[in-house]
N, C-alpha and C positions, 0 to 999 in steps of 0.2 A: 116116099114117106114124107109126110107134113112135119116145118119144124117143130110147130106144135106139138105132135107126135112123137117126134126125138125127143121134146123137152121131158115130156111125163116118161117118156119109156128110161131116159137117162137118170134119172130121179128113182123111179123105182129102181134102177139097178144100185145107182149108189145105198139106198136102205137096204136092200137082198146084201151086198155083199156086208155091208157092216153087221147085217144080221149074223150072217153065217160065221162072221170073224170072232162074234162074242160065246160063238162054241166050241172054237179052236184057241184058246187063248195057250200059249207054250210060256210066255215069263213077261212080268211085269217092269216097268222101269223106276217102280216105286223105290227099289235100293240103290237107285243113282245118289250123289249128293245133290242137293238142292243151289242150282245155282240166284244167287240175287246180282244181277248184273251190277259193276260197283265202276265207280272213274270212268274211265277211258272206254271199257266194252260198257258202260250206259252210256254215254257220251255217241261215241261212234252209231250206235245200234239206233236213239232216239234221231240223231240225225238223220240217219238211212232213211227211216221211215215217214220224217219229215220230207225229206227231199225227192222221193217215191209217190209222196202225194202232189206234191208241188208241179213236178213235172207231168203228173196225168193232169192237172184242174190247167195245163197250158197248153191242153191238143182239145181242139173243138168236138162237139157229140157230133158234129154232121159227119165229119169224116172217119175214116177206118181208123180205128185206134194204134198206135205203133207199140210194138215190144219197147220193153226197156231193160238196162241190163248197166247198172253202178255198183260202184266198188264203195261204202261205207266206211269202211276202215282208213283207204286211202286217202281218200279226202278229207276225212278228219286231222288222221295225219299231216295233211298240205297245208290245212285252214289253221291248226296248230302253228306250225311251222310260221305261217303268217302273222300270226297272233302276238307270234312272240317277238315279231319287230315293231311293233305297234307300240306307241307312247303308255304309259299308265294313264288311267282314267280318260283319253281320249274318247269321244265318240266310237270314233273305229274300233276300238281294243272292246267296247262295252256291248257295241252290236255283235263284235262274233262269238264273245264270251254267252252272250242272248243266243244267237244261231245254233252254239254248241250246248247250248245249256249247262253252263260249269257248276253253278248253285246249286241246280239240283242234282249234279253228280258230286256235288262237294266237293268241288277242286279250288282249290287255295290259292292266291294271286302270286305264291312263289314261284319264281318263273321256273330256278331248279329242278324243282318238286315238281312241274308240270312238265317238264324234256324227259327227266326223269319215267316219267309213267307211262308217257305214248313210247320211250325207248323199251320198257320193258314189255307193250302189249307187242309190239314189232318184232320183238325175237320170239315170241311167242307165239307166232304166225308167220314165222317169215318163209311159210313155202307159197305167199301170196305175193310175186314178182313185182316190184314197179321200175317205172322211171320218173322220177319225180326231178324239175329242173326249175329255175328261177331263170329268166333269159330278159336280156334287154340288148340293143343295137346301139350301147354307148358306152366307151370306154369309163365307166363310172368307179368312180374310188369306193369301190365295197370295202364295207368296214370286216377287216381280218375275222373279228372276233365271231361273228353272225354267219359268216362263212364257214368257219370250220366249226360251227354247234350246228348247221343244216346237216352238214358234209358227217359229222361223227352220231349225231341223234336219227336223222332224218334219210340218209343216205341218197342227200340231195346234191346237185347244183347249181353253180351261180356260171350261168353261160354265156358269155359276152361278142358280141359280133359275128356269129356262127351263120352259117348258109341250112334254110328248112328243110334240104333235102339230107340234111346229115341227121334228120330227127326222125328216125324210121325204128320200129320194132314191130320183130316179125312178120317185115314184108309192107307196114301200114305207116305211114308218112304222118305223123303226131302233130307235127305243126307246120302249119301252111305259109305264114307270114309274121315274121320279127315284127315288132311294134314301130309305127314311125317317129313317134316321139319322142322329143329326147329325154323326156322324166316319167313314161314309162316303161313299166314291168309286163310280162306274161308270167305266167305259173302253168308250168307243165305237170300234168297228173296223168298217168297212164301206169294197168294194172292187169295183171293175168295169174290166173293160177294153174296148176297141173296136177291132178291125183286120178290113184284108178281109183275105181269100185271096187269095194269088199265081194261084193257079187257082182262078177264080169256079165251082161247081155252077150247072148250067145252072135254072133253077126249073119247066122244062117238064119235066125228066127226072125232078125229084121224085114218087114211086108213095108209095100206101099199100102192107103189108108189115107179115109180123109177125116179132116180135123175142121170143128164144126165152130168159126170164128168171130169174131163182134160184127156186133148189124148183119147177123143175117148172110155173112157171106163163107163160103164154102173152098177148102183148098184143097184139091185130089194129089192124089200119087204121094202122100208126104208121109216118109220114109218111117216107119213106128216099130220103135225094138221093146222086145218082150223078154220077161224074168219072172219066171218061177222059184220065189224063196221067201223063207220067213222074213217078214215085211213087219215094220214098227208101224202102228197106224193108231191114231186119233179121231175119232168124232168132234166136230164144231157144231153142235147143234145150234149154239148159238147164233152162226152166221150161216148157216145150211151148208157146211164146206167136211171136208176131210183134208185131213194131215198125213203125208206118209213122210219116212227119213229114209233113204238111200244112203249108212254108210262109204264113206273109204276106206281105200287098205289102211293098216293099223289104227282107225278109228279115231283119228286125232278132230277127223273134219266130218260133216254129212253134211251130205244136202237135203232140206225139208222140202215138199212141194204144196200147195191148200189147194186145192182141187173142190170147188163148187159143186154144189148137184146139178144149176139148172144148166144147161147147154148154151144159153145165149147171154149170161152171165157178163157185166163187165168189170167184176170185180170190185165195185165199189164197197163196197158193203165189208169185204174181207179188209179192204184197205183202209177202211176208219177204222176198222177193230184192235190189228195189232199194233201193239207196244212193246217196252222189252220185257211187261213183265207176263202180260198176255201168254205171250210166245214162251218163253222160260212154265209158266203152270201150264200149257198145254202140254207140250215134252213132256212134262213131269206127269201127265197124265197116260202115255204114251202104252201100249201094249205090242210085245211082239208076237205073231199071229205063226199058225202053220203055214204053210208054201201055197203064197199067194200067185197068182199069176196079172203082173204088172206091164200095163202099155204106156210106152214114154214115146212121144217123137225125137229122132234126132236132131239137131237143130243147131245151128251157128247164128251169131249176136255180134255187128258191128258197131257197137255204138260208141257215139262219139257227140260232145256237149260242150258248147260254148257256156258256161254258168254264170257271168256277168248277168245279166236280165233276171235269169232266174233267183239268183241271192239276194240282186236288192229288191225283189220282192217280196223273200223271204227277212228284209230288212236289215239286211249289211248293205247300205251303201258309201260311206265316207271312204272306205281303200280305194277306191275307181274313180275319185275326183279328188284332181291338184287342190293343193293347198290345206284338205280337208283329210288325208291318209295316215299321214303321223305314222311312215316308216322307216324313222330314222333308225332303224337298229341295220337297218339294209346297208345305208351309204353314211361316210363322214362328215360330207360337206354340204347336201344338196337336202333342202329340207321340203320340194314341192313334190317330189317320187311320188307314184302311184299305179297301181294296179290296173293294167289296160283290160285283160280278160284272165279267166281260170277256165284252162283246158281240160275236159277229163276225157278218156277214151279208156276204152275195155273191149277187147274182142276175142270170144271165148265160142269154143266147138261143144254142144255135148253129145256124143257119141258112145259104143256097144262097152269100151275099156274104160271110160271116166269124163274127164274134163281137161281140158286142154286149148294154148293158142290155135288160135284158125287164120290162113293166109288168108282164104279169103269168104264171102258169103254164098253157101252153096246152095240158100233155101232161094225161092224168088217167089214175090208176089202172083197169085194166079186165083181168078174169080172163077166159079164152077158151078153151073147149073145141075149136074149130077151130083146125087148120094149113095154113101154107100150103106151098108147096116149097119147097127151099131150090134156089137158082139151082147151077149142075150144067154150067154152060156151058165147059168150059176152054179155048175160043178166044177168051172173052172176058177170061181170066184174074181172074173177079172176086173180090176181097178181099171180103165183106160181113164190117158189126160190126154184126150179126143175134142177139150172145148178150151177154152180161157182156164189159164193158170198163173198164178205166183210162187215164185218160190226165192230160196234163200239161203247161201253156204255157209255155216255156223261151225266158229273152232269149239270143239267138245268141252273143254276143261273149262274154257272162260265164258262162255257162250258168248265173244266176238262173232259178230255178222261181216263176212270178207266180203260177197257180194248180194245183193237182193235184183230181181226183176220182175216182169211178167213177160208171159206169150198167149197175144190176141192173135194171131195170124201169121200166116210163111209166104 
């Protein structure tokens, strides 16, 4: 079959099933409360989303698009944490206050008041693991005080002369190389979470299946587990997409996915759209359906981001040049410190019981002249995320965004 073909037959199936969904409606989400993302989850959520375009508009259209897969909260957390070694009114302090958008989440140049609020969005998610460390290869007089506020808000470190093979979680080696200089810093970020499904995917239903990828290329054998269950699901008409939520057990967390109509999709279009508040009135819009039958591929996500280049794109650059950092809350004596790079890495499994660390990457890239059908069944009503998708693990109460990605390809 032509992908032309695929494209209109995938299209109509996504209008068939949403048809059928608006005759089986079992209960609305309209008596949730109305979340208005406020501080720290607008902070975090508007950055995610920034930094999610940032890194697609830096992979060329020639080539096959790569997944992506960042931790929002985390790194707000980090860039915080930096933030608040930073001089008042410095440059520095003013670009990441601009990065994170503090004005428009109304946050107050009290420094208190600002450890304060990322301290409390972190217990309030904290089944979202990190290792967050400050490291540098020079016995430097770290000022006490900034140390034990990383260590007590941040549940960070200040790591001094350490060998990179002792920088390993779950199997994955976080950093490569201590800085050689003597007045630079590293920022270690690294983050994983773990929850089941509310509804477990049976592992017997799991099929191989191909998944129809950016430009036109095709990847067989790639493993697709299925779920029959009352499914929350939204219409985007506005961006031609669908929204499903995949709770977790005790509902603290779900994962949203937007799912496109057309097949060859690269997601652009979904990716200018969302905001925090976009996202917040779509949920709000949300219906839970009778017993939908749901195709997910399985999939594991190594990534890992050197984000020097890309922030001061995003127009933080004075912490990455001497003389210009103004981080004296870090050290007592040395006023030239600065930030050599910001590491982040996340690498997350999702599989039939939930979401969880992965040793290692079990998908592999594979180009495929062969198709398979696309399922055509509308008594089954199935949803397949058979082409390019985004999605995004969102804590329920606050609607905090822990991770966001897409998947172009395996």
């Amino acid at each position: 079959m032509a992908i032309d073909s695929l494209k209109i037959q995938s299209t109509i199936i996504c209008f068939m099933v949403m048809n059928l969904f608006t005759k089986q409606t079992v209960s609305s989400y309209s008596n949730r409360p109305i979340i208005i993302p406020r501080k720290f989850t607008l902070v975090t959520n508007y950055f995610g989303y920034n930094l999610l375009n940032q890194l697609n508009n830096e992979q060329s259209d020639n080539e096959i698009r790569k997944n992506i897969l960042i931790s929002p909260l985390s790194l707000t957390t980090t860039l915080t944490m930096l933030h608040l070694a930073t001089n008042d009114d410095s440059d520095a302090n003013q670009q990441l206050e601009s990065l994170l958008a503090f004005s428009m989440a109304n946050i107050s140049p009290d420094r208190n008041r600002e450890r304060e609020l990322i301290r409390k969005i972190l217990l309030k998610t904290n089944d979202l693991k990190n290792t967050r460390a400050l490291i540098t290869n020079q016995t430097l007089k770290i000022n006490l005080d900034y140390a034990q506020m990383i260590q007590d808000y941040f549940k960070a470190e200040i790591i001094i002369n350490q060998n990179p093979s002792d920088f390993i979680l779950n199997g994955s080696t976080l950093i490569e190389q201590i800085p050689d200089s003597n007045e630079a810093v590293v920022l270690l970020d690294a983050a994983f979470f773990h929850g089941i499904w509310l509804n477990r995917f049976d592992i017997t239903n799991t099929k191989p299946a191909t998944f129809y990828g950016a430009n036109y290329v095709t990847y067989d054998n790639v493993p697709f587990m299925r779920l029959k269950a009352p499914v929350a699901v939204v219409p985007l008409d506005e961006i031609d997409a669908a929204m499903i939520e995949l709770p977790f057990k005790e509902q603290r967390y779900a994962l949203y996915i937007i799912l496109p109509s057309r097949i060859n999709d690269d997601l652009s279009l979904i990716r200018r759209a969302i905001n925090p508040w976009y996202i917040e009135t779509s949920i709000r819009r949300m219906d839970v359906y009778g017993k939908i039958l749901i195709e997910l591929p399985t999939f594991g996500i190594e990534a890992e981001y050197d984000l020097r280049g890309t922030l001061e794109r995003m127009g933080v650059r004075d912490i990455f040049q001497p003389k210009m950092a103004n981080l004296s809350s870090i050290i007592t004596y040395q006023e030239n410190i600065f930030v050599n790079d910001i590491k982040h890495k996340v690498r997350m499994e999702f599989g039939e019981n939930g979401i969880g660390p992965v040793d290692s990457m079990f998908t592999k890239k594979r180009k495929s002249k062969s198709k398979s059908k696309l399922i055509n069944d509308s008594k089954n009503a199935a949803l397949s995320f058979d082409h390019p998708f985004l999605y995004f693990l969102r804590h329920t109460r606050t609607g905090t965004i822990l991770l966001i990605g897409e998947i172009h390809g395996f």
